[in-house]
N, C-alpha and C positions, 0 to 999 in steps of 0.2 A: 814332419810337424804340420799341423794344421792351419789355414793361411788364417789372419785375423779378418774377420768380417764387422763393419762399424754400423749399428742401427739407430735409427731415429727412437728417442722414448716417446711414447705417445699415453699408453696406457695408466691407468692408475697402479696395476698389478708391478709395471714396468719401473714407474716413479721410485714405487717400494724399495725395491730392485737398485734402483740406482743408490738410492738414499741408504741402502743398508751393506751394499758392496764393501765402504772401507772400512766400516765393521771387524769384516771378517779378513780384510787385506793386513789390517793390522790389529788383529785379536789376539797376539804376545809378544803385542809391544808396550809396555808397564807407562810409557807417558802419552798413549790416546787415550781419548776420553770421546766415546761413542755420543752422538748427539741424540735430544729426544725427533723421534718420528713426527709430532708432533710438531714440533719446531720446521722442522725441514720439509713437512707437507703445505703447511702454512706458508713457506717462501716459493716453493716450485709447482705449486699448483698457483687457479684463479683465483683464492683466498687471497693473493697477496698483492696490496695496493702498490705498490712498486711497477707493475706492470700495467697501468694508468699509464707510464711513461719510457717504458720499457720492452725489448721485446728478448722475448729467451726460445731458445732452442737447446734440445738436451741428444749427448748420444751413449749408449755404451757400447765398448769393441768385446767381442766375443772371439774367444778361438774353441770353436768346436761348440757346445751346449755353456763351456764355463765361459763368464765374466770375467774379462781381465783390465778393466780399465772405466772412467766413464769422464766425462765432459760437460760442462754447462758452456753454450754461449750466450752475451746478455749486449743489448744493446743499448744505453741510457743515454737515452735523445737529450733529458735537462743537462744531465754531465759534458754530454758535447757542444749544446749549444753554450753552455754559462763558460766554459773553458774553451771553447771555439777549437774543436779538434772531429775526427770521425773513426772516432774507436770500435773497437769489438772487444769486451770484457771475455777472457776466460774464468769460472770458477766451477767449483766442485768436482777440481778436474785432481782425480789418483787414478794410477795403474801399477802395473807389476813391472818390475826392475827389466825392461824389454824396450826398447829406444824405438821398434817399431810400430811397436804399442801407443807408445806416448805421440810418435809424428804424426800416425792418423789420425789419431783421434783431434791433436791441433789443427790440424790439417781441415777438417772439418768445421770449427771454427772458423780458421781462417777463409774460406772459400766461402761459406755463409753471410760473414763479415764483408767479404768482396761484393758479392752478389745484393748487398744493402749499400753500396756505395762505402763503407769505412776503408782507410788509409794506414792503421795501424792496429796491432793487436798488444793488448795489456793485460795485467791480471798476478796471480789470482785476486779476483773482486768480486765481493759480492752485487746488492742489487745497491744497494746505501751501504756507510761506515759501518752502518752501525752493523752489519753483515762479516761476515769470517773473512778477512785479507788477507794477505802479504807471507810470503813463502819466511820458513825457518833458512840463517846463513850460515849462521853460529851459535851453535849450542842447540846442537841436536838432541842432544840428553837430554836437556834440562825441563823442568816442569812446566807443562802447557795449563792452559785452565780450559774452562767451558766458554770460552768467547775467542778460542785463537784456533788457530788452522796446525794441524799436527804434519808433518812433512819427514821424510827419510834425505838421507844426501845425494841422494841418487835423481832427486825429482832435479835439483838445483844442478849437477851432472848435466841432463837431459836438455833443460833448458835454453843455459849456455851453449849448450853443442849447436842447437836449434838458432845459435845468432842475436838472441834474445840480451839486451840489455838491463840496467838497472838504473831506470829514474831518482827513486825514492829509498830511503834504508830508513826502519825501525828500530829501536831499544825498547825490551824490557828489561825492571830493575825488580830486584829484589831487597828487601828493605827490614831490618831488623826495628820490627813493632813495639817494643820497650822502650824505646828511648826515651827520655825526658823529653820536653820541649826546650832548646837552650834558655835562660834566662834572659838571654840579649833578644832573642826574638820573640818572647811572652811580652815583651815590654814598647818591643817596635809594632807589633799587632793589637796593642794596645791601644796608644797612641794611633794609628791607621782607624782605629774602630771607631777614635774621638772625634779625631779630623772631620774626616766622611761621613759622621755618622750613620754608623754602618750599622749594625748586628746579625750575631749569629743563631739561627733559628736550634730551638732545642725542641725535639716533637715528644709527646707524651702518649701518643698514642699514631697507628698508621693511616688511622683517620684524616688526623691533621697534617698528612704527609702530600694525599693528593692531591688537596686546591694548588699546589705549588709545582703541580706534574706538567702540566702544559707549560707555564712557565720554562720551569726546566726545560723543556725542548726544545722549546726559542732562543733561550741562551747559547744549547749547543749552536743553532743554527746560527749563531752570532759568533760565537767564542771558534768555530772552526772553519768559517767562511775562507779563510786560506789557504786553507790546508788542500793538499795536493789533492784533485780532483773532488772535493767537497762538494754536494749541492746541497742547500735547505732542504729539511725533512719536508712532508706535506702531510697537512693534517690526518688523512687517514693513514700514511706511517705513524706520524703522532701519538694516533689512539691506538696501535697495534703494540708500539715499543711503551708505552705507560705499561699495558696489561701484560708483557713480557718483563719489564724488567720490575718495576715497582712492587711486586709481592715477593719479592727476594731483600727487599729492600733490609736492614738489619735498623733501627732507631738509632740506634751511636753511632754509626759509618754513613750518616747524610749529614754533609759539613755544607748546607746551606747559607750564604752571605746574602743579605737584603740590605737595601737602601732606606731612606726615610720613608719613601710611597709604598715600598713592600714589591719591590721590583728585587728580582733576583739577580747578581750582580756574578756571583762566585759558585761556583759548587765545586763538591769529591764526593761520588757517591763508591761505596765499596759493599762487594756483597759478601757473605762466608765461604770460604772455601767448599764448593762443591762437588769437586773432581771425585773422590771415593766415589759419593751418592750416585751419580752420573754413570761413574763404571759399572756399580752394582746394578743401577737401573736398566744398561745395557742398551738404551735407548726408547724406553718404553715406562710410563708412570704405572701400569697396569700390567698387572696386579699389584703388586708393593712395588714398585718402584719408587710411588711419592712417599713413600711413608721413610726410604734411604733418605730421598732429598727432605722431608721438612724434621726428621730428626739433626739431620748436618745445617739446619737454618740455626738450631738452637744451640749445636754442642759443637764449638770448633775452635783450632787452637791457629788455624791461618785465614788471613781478608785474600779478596782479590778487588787490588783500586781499578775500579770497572770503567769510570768516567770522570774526566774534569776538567772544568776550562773555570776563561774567566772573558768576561762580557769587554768585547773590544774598546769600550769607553773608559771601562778601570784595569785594562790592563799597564803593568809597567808600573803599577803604584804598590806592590806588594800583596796584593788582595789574597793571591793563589798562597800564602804564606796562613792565613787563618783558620782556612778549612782547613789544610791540614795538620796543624796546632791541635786541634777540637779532633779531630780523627785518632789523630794520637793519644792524647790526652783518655780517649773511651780504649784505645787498644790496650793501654794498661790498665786500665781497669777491667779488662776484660779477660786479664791475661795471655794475650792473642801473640802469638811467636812470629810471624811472618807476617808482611804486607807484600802482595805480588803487583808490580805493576800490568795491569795492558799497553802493546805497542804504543810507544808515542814515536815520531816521527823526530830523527836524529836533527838538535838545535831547536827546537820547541822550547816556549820560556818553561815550560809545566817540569823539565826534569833537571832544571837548575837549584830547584830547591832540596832535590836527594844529592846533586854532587857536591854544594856545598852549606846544607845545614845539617843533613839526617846521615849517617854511616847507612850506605847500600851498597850496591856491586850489579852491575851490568850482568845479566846472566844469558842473555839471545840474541840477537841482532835479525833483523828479518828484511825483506823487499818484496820491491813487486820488479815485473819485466817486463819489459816493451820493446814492439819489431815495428818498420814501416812493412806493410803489407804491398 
């Protein structure tokens, strides 16, 4: 057999290459969902404002002419400094079910890592949150979306064997979308609305959606300043993740909370289930590809709850309870069968209200892993 050989990506043709590898590592496995090109030229090329602050290195291992693996290292100096640590992030890291595969190519991170002065290695992470994290534990099968990292058991195998610990664990929930609202909590959300004089924004058009986009961003940055390795977005992510996620945005699944000044307090934003679209598109808007994705904007029978916090000043007062009352409240009207959560980080207030107001069911469990280097 052929010895593996690990190369630096440099080129653009190379990038390709990289970015299109788990495509075809896992092209019949019925719950990937191939990313747009698009998407992933924007984060690992100079396009992407993240590396203002950041520094990344890419490898992929080859045995013989074939690709059998590939790697990102990322180095996020705000993450380290705001958390006081000196990490080396892995992501966009698949290979083939081959442990020596997998060593080198960390291995390569890892020594890169060294060579910048870091002390630990973690990951999978992207550049920010808002980027694909945290490896599947539980529930391999189960349905991924277009914002979560797809993984066999073999990676989590690999890992562990490697030494690699687990900081952090994720839940996602899956959440039967018909439900009523209980009556006990139309009536406590009521009252909350009275108190605080709060309201809940209803848009009419997606016009009136984006003077409240930046907003939005600042909230997350508010509402997730906790959260494990978190840093505030910076305005050119800002304006990158508006123009990403906002034209997906659906009018009845933005469960906006405002204050008396029009300060945003609360959100749930959820977009339509796009995974079909996504597969058909194969990673590519062109030639039809968009024409999958903006027919499944209009015709779907699943949401995916993409984002939602609630602004650290009102949290603990119930707030996270009215968006998704109003989210609800359009799901039946919309006839929509399923709400999928994204990861939320296990004991986060956000998934107390599926374990005891909404019938859901936990359906994945996820993490990230960390070694001292």
């Amino acid at each position: 057999m052929e010895s593996i050989v690990i190369k630096e990506v440099n080129k653009r043709s190379d990038i390709r290459a990289f970015i299109k590898f788990p495509n075809r590592l896992f092209k019949d496995v019925p719950t990937y969902i191939p990313p747009l090109m698009g998407d992933e030229l924007g984060l690992l090329t100079d396009k992407n404002p993240s590396l203002d602050h950041c520094d990344l290195k890419m490898w992929m291992a080859y045995r013989g002419k074939e690709i059998v693996g590939r790697v990102a290292g990322i180095i996020n100096y705000s993450v380290n400094e705001r958390w006081n640590k000196k990490a080396v992030r892995f992501g966009w890291f698949d290979f083939i079910e081959d442990y020596d595969v997998f060593s080198k190519l960390l291995d390569q991170v890892v020594e890169w890592g060294k060579s910048k002065g870091m002390t630990e290695a973690e990951g999978p992470f992207g550049f920010t949150d808002m980027d694909k994290e945290c490896w599947v534990i539980e529930g391999f099968d189960q349905r991924q979306n277009i914002s979560t990292l797809y993984n066999p058991k073999y990676y989590i195998d690999f890992i562990e064997r490697a030494g690699y610990e687990i900081p952090c664990r994720w839940a996602q929930y899956q959440i039967h979308a018909s439900q009523p609202v209980p009556d006990k909590v139309a009536r406590i959300n009521e009252l909350i609305l009275q108190k605080y004089h709060l309201r809940i924004l209803k848009f009419k058009s997606r016009k009136e959606v984006y003077p409240y986009a930046r907003k939005f961003f600042y909230t997350i940055n508010a509402a997730f300043s906790d959260l494990y390795d978190f840093v505030p977005l910076t305005e050119k992510e800002i304006d990158v993740y508006i123009n990403e996620y906002f034209p997906f945005i659906n009018l009845d699944f933005a469960g906006f909370v405002v204050d008396e000044e029009d300060n945003l307090v609360a959100f749930g934003l959820s977009i339509p289930d796009l995974n079909a679209a996504y597969k058909k598109a194969n990673g590519h808007l062109f030639p039809f590809g968009w024409i999958h994705i903006l027919r499944a904007l209009h015709k779907f029978t699943d949401i995916d709850l993409l984002l939602n916090g609630v602004h650290p000043d009102w949290q603990k007062r119930g707030v996270h309870s009215i968006y998704y009352a109003q989210m609800s409240k359009n799901a039946i009207k919309r006839n929509v069968r399923w709400a999928y959560s994204n990861p939320q980080i296990i004991g986060n207030e956000a998934q107390r209200i599926w374990d005891t107001t909404y019938k859901s069911e936990p359906i994945m469990k996820r993490a990230i892993f960390r070694k001292a280097i």
